[in-house]
Backbone as JSON Lines, residues from 0, in Angstrom:
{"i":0,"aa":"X","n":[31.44,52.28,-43.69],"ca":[30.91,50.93,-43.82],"c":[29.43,50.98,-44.17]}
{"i":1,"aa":"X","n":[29.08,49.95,-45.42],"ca":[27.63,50.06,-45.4],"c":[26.48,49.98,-44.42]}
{"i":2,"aa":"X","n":[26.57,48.94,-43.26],"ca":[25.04,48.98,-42.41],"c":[25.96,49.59,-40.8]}
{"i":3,"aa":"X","n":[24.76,49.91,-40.84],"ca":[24.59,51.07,-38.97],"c":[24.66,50.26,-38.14]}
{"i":4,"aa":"X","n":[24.39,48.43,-38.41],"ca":[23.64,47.45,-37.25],"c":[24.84,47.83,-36.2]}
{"i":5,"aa":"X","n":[24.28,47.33,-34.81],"ca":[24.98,47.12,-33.88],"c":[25.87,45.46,-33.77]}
{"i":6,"aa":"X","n":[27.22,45.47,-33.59],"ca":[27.12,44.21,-33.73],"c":[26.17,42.76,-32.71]}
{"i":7,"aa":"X","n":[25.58,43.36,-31.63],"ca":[24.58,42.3,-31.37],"c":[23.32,42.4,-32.32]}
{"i":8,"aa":"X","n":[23.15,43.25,-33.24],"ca":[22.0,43.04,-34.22],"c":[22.8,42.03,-35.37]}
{"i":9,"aa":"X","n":[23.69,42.95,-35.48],"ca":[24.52,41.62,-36.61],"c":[25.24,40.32,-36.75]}
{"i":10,"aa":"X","n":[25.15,40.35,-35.13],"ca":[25.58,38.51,-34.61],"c":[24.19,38.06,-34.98]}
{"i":11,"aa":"X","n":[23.32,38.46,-34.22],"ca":[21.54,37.78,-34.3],"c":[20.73,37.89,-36.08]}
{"i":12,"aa":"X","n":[21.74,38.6,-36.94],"ca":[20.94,38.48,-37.62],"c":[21.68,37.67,-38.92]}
{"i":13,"aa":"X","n":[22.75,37.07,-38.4],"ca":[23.85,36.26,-38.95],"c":[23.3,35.06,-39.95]}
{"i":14,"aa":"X","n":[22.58,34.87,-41.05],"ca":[22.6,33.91,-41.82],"c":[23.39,33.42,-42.83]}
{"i":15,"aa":"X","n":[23.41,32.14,-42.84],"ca":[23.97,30.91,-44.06],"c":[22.98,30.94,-45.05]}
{"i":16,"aa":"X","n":[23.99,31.54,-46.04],"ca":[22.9,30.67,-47.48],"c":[23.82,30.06,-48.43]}
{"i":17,"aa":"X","n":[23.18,28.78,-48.37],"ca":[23.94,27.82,-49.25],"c":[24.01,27.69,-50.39]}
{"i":18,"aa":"X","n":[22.92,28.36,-50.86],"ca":[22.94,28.37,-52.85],"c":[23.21,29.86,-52.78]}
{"i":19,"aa":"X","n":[24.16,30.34,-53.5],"ca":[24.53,31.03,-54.17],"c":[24.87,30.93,-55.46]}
{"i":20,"aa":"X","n":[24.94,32.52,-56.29],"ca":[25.04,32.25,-57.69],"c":[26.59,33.08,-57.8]}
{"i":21,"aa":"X","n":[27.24,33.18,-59.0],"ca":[27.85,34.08,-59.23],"c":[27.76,35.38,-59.82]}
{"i":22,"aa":"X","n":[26.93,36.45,-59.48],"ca":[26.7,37.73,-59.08],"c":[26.65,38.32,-58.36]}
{"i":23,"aa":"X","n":[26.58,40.1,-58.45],"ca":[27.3,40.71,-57.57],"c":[26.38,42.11,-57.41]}
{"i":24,"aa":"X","n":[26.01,42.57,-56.68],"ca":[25.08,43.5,-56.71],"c":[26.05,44.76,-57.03]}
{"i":25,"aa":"X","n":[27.06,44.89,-56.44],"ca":[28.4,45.89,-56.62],"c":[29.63,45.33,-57.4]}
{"i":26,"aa":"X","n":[30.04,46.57,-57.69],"ca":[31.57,46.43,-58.63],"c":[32.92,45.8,-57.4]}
{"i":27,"aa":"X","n":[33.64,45.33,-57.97],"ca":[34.68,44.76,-57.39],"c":[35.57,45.68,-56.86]}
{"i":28,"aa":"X","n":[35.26,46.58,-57.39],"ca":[36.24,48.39,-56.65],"c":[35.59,48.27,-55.39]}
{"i":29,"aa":"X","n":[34.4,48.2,-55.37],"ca":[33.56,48.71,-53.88],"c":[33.95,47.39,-53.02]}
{"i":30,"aa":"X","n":[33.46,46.03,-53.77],"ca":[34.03,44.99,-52.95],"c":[35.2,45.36,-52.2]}
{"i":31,"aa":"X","n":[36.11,45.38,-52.9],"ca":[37.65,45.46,-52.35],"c":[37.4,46.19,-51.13]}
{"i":32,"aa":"X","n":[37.08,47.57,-51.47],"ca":[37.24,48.62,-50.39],"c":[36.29,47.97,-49.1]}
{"i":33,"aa":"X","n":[35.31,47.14,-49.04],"ca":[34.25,47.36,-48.2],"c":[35.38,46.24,-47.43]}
{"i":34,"aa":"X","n":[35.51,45.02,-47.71],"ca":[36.45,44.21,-47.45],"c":[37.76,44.69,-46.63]}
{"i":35,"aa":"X","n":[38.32,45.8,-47.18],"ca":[39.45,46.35,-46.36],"c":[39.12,46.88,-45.67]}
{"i":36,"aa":"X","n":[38.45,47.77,-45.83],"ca":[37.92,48.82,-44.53],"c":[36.88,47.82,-43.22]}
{"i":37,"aa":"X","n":[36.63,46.6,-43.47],"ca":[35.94,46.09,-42.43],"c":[37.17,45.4,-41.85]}
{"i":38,"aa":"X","n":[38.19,44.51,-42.27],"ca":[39.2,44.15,-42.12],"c":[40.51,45.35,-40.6]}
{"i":39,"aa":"X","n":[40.52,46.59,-41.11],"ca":[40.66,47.2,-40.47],"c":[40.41,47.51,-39.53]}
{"i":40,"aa":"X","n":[39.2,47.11,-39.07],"ca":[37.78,48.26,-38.01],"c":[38.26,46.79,-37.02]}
{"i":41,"aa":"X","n":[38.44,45.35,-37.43],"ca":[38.27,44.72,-36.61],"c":[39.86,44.09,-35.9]}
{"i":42,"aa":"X","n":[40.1,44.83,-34.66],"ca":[41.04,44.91,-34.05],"c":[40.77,44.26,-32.65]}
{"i":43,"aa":"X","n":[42.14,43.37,-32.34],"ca":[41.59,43.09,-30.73],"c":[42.26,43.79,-29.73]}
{"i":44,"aa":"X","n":[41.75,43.65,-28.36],"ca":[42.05,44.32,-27.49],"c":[42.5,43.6,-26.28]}
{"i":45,"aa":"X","n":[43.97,43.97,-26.28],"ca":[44.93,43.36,-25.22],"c":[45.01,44.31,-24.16]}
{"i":46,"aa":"X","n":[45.0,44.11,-22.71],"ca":[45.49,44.78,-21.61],"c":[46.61,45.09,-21.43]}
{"i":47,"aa":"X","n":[47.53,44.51,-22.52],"ca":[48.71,45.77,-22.46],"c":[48.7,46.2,-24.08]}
{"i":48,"aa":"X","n":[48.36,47.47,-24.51],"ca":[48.25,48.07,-25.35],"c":[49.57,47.99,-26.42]}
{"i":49,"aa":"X","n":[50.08,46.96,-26.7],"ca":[51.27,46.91,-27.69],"c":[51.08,46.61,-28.84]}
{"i":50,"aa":"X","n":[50.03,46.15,-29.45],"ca":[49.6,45.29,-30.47],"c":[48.93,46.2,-31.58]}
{"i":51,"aa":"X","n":[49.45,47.02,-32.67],"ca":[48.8,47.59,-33.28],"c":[48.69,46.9,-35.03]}
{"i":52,"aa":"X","n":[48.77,45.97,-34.95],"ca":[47.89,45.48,-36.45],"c":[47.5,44.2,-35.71]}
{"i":53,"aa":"X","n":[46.33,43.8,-37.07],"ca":[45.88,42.93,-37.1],"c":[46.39,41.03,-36.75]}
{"i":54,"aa":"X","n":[46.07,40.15,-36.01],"ca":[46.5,39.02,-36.21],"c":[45.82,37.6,-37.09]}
{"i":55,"aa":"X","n":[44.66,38.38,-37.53],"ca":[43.76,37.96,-38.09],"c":[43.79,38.67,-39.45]}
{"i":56,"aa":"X","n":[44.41,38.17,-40.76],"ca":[44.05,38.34,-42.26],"c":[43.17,38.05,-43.03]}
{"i":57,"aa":"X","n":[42.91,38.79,-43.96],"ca":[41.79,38.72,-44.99],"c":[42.27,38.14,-46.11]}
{"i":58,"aa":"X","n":[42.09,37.07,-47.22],"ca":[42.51,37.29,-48.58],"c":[41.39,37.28,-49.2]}
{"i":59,"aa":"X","n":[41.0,38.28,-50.4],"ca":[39.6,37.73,-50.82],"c":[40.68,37.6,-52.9]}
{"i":60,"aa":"X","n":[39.23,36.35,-52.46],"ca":[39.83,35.81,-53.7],"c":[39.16,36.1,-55.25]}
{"i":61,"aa":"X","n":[39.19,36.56,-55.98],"ca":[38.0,37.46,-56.81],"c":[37.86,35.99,-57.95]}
{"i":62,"aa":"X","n":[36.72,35.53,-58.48],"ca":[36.27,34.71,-59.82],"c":[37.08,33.87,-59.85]}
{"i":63,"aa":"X","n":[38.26,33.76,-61.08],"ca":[39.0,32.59,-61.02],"c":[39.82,32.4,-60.25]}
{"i":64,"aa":"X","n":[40.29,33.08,-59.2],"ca":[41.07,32.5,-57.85],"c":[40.02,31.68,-57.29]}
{"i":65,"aa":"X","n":[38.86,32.6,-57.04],"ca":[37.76,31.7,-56.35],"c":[37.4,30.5,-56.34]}
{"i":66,"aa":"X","n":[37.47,29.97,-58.08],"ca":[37.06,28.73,-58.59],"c":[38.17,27.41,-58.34]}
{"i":67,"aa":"X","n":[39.03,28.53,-58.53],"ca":[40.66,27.55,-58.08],"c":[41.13,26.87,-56.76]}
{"i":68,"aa":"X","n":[40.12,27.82,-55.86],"ca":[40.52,27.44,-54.73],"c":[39.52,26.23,-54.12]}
{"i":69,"aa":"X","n":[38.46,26.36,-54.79],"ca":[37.26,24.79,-54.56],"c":[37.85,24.16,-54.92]}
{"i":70,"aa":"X","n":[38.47,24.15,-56.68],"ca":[39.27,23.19,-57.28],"c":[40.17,21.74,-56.64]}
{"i":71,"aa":"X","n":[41.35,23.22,-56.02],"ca":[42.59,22.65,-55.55],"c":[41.54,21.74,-53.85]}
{"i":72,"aa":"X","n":[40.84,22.11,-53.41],"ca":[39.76,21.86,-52.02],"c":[39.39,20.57,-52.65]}
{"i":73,"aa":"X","n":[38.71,20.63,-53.93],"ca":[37.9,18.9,-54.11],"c":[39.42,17.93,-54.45]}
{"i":74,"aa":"X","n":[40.51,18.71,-55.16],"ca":[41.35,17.62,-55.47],"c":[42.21,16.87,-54.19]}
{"i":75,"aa":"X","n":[42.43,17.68,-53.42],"ca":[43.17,17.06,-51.99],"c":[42.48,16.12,-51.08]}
{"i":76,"aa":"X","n":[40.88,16.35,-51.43],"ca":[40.0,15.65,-50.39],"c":[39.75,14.52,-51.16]}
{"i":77,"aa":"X","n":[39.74,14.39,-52.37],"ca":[39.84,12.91,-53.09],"c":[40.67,11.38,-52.23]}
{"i":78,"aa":"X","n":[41.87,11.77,-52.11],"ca":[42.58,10.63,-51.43],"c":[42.06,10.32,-49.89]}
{"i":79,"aa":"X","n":[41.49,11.17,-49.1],"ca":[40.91,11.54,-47.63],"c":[39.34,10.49,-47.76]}
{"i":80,"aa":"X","n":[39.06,10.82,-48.64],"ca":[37.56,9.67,-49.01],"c":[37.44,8.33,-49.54]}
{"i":81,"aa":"X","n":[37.24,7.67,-49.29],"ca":[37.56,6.32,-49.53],"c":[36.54,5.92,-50.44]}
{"i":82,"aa":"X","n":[35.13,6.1,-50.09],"ca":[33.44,5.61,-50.6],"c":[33.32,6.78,-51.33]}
{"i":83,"aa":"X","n":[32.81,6.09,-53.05],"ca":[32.63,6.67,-53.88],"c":[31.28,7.59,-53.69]}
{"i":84,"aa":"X","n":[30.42,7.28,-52.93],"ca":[29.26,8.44,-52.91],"c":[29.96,9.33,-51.43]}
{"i":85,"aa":"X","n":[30.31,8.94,-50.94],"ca":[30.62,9.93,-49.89],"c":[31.3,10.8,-50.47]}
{"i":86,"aa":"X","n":[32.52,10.48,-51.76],"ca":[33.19,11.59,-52.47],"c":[32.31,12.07,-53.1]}
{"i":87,"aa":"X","n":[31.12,11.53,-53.37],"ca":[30.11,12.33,-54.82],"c":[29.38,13.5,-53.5]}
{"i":88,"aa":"X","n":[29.04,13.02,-52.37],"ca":[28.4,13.86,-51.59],"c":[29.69,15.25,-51.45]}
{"i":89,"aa":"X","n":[31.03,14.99,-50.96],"ca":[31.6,16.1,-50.88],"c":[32.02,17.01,-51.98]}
{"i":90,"aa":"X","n":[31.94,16.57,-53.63],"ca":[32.3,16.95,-54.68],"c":[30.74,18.26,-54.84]}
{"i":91,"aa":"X","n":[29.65,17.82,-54.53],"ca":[28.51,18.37,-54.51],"c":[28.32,19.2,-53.27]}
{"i":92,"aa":"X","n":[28.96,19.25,-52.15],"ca":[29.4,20.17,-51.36],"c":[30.21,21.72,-51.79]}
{"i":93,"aa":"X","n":[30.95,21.24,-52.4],"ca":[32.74,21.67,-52.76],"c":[31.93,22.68,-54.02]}
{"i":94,"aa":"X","n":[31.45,21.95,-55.01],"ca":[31.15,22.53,-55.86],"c":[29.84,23.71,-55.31]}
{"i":95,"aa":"X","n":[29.0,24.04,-54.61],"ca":[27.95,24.72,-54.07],"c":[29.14,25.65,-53.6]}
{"i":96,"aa":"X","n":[30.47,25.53,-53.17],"ca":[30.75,26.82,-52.55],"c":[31.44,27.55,-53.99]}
{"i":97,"aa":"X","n":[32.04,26.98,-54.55],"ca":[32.37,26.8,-56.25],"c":[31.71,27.78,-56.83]}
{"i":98,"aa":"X","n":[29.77,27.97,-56.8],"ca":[29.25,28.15,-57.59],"c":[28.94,29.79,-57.36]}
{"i":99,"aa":"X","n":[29.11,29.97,-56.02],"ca":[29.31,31.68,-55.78],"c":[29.93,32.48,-55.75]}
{"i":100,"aa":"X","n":[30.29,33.91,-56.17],"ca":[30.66,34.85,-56.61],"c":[32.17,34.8,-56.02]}
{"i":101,"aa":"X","n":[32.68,34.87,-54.89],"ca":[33.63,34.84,-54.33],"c":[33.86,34.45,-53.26]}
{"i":102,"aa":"X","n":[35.32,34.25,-52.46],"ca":[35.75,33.7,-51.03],"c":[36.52,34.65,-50.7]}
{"i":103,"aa":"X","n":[36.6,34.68,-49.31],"ca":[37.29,35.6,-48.14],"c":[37.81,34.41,-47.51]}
{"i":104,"aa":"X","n":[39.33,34.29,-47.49],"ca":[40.15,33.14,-46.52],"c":[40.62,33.9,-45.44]}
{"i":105,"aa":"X","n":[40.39,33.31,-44.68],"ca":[40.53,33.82,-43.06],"c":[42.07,33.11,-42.69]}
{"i":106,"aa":"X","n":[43.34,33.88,-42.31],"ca":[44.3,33.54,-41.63],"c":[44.59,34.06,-40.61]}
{"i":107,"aa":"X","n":[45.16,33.2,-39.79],"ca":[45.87,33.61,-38.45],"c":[47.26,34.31,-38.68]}
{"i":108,"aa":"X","n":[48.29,35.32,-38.7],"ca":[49.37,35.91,-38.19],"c":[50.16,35.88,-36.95]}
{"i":109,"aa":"X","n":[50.94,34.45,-36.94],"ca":[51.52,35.06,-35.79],"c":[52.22,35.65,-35.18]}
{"i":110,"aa":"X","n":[53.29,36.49,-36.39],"ca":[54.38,37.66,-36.37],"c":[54.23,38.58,-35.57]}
{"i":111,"aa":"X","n":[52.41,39.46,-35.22],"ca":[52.41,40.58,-34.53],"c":[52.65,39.98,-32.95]}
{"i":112,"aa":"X","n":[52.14,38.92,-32.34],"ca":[52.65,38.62,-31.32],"c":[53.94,38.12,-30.82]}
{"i":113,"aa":"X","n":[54.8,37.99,-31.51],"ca":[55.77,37.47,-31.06],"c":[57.04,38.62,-30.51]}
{"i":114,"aa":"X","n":[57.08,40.21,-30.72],"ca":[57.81,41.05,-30.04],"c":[57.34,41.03,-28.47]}
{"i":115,"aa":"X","n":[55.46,41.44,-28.21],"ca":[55.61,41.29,-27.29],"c":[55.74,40.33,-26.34]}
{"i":116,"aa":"X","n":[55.58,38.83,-26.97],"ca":[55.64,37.84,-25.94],"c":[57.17,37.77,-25.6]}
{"i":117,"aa":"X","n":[58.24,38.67,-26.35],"ca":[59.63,38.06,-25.63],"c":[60.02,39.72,-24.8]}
{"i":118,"aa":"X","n":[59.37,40.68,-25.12],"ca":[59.42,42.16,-24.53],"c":[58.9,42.34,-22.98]}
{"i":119,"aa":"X","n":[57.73,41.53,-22.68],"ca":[57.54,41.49,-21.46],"c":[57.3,40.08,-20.4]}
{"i":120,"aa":"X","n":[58.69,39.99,-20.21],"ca":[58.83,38.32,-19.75],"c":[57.62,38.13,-18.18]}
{"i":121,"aa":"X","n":[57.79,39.19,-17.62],"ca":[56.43,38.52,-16.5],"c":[55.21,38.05,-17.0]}
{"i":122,"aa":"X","n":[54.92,38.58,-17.71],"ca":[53.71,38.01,-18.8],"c":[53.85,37.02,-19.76]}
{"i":123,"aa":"X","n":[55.32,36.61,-20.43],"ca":[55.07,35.54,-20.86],"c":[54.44,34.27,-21.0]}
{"i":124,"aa":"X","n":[53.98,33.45,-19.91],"ca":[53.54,32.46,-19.95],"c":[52.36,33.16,-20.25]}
{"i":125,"aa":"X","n":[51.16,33.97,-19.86],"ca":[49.84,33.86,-20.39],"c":[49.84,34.53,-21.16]}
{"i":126,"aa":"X","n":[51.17,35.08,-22.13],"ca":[50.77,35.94,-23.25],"c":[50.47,34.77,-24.05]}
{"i":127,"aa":"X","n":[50.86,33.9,-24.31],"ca":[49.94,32.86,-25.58],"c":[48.82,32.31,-25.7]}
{"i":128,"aa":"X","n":[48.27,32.54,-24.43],"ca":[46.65,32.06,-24.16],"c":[46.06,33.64,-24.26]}
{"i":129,"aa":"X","n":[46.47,34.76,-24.03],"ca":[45.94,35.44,-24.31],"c":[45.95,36.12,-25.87]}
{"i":130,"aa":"X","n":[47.2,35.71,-26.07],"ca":[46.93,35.77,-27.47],"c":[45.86,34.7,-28.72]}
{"i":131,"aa":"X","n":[45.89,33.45,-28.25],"ca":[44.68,32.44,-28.83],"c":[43.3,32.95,-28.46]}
{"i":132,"aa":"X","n":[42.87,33.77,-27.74],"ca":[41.45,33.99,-26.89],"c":[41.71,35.21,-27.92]}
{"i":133,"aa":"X","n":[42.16,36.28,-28.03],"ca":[41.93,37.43,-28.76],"c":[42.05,36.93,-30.05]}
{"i":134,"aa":"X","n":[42.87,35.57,-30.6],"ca":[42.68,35.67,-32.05],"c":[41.13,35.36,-32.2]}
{"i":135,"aa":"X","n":[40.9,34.44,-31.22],"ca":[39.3,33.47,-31.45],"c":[38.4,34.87,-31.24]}
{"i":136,"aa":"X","n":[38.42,35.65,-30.48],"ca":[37.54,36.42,-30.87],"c":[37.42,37.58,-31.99]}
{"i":137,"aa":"X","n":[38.51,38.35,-32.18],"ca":[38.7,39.03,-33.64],"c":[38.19,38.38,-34.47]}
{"i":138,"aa":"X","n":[38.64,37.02,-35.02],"ca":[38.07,35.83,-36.0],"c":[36.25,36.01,-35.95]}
{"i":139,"aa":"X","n":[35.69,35.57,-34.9],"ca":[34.39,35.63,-34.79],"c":[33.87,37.62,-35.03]}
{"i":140,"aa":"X","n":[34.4,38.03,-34.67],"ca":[33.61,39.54,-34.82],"c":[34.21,40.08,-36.26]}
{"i":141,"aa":"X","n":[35.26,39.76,-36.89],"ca":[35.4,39.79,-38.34],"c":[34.46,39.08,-39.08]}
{"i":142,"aa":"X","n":[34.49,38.02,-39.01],"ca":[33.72,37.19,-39.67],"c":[31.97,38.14,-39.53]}
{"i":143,"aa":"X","n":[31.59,38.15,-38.6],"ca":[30.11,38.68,-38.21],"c":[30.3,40.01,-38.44]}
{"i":144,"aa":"X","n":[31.45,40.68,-38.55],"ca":[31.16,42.48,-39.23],"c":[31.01,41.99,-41.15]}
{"i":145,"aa":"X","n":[31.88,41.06,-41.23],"ca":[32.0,41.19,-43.09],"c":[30.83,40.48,-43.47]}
{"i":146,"aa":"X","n":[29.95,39.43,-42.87],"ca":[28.74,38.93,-43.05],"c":[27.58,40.34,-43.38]}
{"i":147,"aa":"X","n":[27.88,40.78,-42.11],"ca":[26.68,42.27,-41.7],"c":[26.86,43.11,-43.0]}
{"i":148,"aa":"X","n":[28.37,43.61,-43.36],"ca":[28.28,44.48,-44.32],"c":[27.95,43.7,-45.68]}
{"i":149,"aa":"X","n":[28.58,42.55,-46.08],"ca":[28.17,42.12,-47.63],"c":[26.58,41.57,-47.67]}
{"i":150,"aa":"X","n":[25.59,41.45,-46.37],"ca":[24.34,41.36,-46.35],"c":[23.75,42.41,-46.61]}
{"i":151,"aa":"X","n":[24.05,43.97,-45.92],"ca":[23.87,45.15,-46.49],"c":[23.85,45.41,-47.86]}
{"i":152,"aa":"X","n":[24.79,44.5,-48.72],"ca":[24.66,45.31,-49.91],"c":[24.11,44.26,-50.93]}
{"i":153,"aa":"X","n":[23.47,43.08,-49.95],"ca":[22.61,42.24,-51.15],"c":[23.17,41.2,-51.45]}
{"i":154,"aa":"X","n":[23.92,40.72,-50.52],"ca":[25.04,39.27,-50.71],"c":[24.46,37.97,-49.69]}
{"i":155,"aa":"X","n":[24.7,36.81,-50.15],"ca":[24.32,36.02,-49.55],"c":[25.66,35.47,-48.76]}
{"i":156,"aa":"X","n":[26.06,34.81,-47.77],"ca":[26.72,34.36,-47.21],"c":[27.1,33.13,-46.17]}
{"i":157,"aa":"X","n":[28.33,32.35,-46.66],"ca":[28.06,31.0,-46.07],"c":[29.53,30.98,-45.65]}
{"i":158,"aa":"X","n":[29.67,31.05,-44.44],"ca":[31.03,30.71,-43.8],"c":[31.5,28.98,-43.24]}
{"i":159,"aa":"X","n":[32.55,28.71,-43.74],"ca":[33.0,27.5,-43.47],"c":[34.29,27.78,-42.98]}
{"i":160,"aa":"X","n":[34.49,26.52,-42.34],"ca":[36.02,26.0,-41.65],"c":[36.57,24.62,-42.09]}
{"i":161,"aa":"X","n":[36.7,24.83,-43.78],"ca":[36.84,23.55,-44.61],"c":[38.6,23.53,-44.87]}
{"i":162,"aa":"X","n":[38.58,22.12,-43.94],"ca":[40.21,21.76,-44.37],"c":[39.89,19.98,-43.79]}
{"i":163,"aa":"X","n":[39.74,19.61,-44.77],"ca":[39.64,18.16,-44.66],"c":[40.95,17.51,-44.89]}
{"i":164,"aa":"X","n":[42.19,17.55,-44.87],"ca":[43.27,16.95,-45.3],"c":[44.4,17.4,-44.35]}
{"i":165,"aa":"X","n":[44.14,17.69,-43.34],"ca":[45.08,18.21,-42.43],"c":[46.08,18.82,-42.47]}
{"i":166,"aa":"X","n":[45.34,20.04,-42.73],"ca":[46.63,21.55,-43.35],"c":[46.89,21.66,-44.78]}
{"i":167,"aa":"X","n":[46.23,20.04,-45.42],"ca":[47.15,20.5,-46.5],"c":[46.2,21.78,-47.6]}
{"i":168,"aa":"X","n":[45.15,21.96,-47.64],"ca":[44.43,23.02,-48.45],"c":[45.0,24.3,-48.03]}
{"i":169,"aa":"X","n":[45.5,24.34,-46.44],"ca":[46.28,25.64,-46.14],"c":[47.25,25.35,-46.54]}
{"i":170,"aa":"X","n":[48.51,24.15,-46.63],"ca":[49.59,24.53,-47.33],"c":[49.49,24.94,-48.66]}
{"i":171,"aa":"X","n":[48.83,24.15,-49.51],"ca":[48.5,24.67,-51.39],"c":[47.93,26.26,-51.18]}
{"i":172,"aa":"X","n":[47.21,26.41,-50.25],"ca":[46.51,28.12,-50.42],"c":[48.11,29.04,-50.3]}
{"i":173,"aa":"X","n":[48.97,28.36,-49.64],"ca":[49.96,29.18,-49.34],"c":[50.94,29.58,-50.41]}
{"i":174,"aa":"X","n":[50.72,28.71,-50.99],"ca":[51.81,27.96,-52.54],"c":[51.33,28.99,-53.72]}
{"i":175,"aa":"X","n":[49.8,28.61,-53.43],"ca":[48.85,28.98,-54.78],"c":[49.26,30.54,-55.08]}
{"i":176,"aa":"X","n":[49.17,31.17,-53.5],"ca":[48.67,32.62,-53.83],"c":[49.66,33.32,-52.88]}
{"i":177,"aa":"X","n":[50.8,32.94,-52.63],"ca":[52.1,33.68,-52.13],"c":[51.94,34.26,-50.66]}
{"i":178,"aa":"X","n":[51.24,33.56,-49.97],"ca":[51.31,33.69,-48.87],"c":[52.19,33.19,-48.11]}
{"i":179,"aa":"X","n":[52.4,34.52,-47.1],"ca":[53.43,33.66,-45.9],"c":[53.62,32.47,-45.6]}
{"i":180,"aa":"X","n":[54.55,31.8,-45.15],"ca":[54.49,30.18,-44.77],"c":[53.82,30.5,-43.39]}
{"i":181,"aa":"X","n":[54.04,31.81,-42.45],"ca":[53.74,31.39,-41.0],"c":[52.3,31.96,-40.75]}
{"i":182,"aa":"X","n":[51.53,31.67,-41.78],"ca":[50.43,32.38,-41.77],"c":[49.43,30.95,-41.44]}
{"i":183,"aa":"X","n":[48.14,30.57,-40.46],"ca":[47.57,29.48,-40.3],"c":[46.26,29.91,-41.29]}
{"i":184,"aa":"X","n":[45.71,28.57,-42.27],"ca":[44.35,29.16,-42.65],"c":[43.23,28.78,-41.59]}
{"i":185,"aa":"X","n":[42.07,29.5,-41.36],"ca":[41.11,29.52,-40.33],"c":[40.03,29.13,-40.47]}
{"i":186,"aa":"X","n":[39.78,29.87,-41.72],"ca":[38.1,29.54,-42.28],"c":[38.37,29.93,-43.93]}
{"i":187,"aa":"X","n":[36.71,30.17,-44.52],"ca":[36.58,30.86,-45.29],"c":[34.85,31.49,-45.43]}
{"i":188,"aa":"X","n":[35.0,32.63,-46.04],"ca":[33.24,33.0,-46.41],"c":[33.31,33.25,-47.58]}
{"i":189,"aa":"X","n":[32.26,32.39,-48.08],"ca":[31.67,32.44,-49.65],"c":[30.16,33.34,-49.88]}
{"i":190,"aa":"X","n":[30.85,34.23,-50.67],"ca":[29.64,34.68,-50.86],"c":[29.02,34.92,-52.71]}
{"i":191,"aa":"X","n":[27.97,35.63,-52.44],"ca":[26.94,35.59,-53.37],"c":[25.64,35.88,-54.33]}
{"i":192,"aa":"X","n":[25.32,36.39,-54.85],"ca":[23.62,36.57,-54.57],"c":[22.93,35.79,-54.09]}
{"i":193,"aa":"X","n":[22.03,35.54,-53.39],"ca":[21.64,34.46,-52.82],"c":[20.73,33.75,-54.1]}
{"i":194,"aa":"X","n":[20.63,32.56,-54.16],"ca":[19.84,31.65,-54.88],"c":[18.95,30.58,-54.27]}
{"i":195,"aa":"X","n":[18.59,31.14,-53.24],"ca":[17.39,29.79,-52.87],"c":[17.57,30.23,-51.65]}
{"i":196,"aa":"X","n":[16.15,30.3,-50.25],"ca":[16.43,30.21,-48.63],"c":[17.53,30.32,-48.34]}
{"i":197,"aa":"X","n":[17.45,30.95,-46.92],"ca":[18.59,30.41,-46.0],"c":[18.53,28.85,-45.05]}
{"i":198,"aa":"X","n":[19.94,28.67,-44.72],"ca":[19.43,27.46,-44.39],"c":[18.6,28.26,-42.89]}
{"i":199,"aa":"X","n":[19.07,27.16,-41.27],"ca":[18.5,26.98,-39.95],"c":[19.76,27.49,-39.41]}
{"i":200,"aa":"X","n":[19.37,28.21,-38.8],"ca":[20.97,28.73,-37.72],"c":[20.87,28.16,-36.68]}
């Protein structure tokens, strides 16, 4: 992985930047790989050791997936807005994430939990709360390892949790790009070269 930080250096040193351009300090070979291999590293940890992949997915979406996916984002939120500048304010939102290099969509999996929640019935009832607490945190320490490393290599980065239409940008993401149906979308991070400040954390 590119940077050494510790992840309490790389939670604290966690910035949003909202203008981004579409460039790339690295080739899309290295992207990929840096992307998988951080994807990997970030595993959670259950007190009963059964759980060996991820419940938390990566998709990264390279250029014109990228653009497609603001696209299909401004067209669903059209009917959700009623006031024509409030749509001009979110179209000018939509489009700023639009305008940078690429997105990382964050999904939930809930396939890996479901052997052990029916394998060890004394634990059943808090295996699903313990399974929501380990997704919420994998989610957050993924998110803050792939920030840390694409900041390492000269990327700007702006993570959102944009679904204004209630599921439906996760159902079309699902449609669009052949994803599982039982897969939840979570977030996304756009990134970038940076083009202007960061914002205020």
């Amino acid at each position: 992985m590119a940077s050494s930080k510790s992840f309490a250096d790389a939670d604290q040193e966690r910035t949003s930047y909202f203008q981004l351009n579409k460039e790339s300090p690295i080739s899309d070979n290295k992207l990929r790989k840096l992307v998988t291999d951080t994807v990997l590293n970030a595993r959670s940890s259950f007190s009963q050791s059964i759980i060996s992949q991820s419940i938390i997915r990566a998709v990264l979406l390279l250029h014109p997936e990228h653009e497609k996916f603001w696209e299909i984002t401004k067209e669903v939120s059209k009917p959700k807005v009623l006031d024509a500048d409030e749509f001009a304010t979110t179209v000018k939102k939509l489009d700023g994430f639009k305008a940078g290099y690429d997105t990382i969509l964050f999904f939930e999996d809930p396939n890996p939990i479901q052997e052990p929640e029916h394998a060890f019935s004394i634990d059943s009832e808090e295996y699903p709360q313990q399974s929501e607490n380990a997704s919420t945190i994998q989610h957050y320490v993924l998110c803050t390892d792939l920030q840390a490393e694409l900041q390492a290599e000269g990327f700007g980065c702006d993570l959102q949790h944009y679904d204004p239409s209630s599921s439906v940008v996760w159902q079309r993401a699902l449609k669009e790009w052949g994803i599982p149906l039982t897969w939840t979308l979570e977030g996304q991070l756009v990134f970038g070269v940076k083009a202007g400040e960061p914002g205020e954390k």
